[in-house]
C-alpha positions in Angstrom: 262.9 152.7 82.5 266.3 154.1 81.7 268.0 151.0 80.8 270.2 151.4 77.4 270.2 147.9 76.5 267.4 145.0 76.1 267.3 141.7 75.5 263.7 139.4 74.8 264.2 135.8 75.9 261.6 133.2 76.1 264.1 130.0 76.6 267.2 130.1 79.1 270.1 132.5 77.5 273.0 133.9 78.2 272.5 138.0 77.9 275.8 139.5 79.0 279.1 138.3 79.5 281.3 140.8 82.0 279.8 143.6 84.3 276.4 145.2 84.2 273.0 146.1 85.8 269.8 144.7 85.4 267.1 147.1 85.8 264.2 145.9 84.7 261.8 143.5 83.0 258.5 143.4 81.1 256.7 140.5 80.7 254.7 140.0 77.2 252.9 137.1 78.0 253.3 134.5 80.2 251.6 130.6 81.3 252.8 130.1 84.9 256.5 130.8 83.6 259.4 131.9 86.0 262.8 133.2 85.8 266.0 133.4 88.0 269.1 135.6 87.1 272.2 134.5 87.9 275.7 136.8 88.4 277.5 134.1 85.5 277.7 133.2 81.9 275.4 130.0 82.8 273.4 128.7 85.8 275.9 128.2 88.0 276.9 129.5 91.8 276.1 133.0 92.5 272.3 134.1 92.3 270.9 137.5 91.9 267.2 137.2 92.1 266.4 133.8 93.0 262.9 132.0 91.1 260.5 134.4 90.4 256.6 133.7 89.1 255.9 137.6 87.0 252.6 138.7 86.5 252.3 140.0 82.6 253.8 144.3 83.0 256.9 146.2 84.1 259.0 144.9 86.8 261.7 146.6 88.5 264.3 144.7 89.2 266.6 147.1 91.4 269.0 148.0 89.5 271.0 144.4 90.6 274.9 144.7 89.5 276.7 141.9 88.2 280.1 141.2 87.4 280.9 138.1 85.7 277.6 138.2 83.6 273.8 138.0 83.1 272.6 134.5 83.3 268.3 133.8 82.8 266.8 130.8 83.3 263.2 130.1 82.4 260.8 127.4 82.9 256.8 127.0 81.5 256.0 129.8 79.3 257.2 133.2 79.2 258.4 135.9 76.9 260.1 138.7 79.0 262.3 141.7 77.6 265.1 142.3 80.1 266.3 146.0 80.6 269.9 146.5 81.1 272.9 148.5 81.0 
């Protein structure tokens, strides 16, 4: 996967504050969850991937920069571990 950092969230969190790139994600387990990630410190203006629905595995997420931070939001049920650096 190659990412240095992770991060498992199953509620809406802030991961990073300042500069990055998310390049990854697993999902553990999910019930019809979704997530969006958003270039911030909260859900606010500028969106990197908008709402996605995961299947339970690895995802690769592009290696997406961001600059002012990593922002997830989740909805239903789901346990993901991000992969970033």
């Amino acid at each position: 996967m190659g990412a240095n950092k992770y991060t498992n969230l199953t509620a809406s969190a802030l991961v990073k504050t300042g500069a990055g790139i998310l390049k990854g994600m697993y999902v553990n387990s999910t019930t019809g969850g979704t997530i969006k990630f958003w270039d911030n410190t909260s859900a606010a203006t500028t969106v990197i991937n908008n709402t996605i629905t995961p299947a339970i595995g690895y995802h690769n997420l592009g290696n997406a920069n961001f600059n002012t931070g990593l922002y997830a939001t989740i909805a239903n049920t789901l346990d993901v571990t991000l992969y970033w650096d």
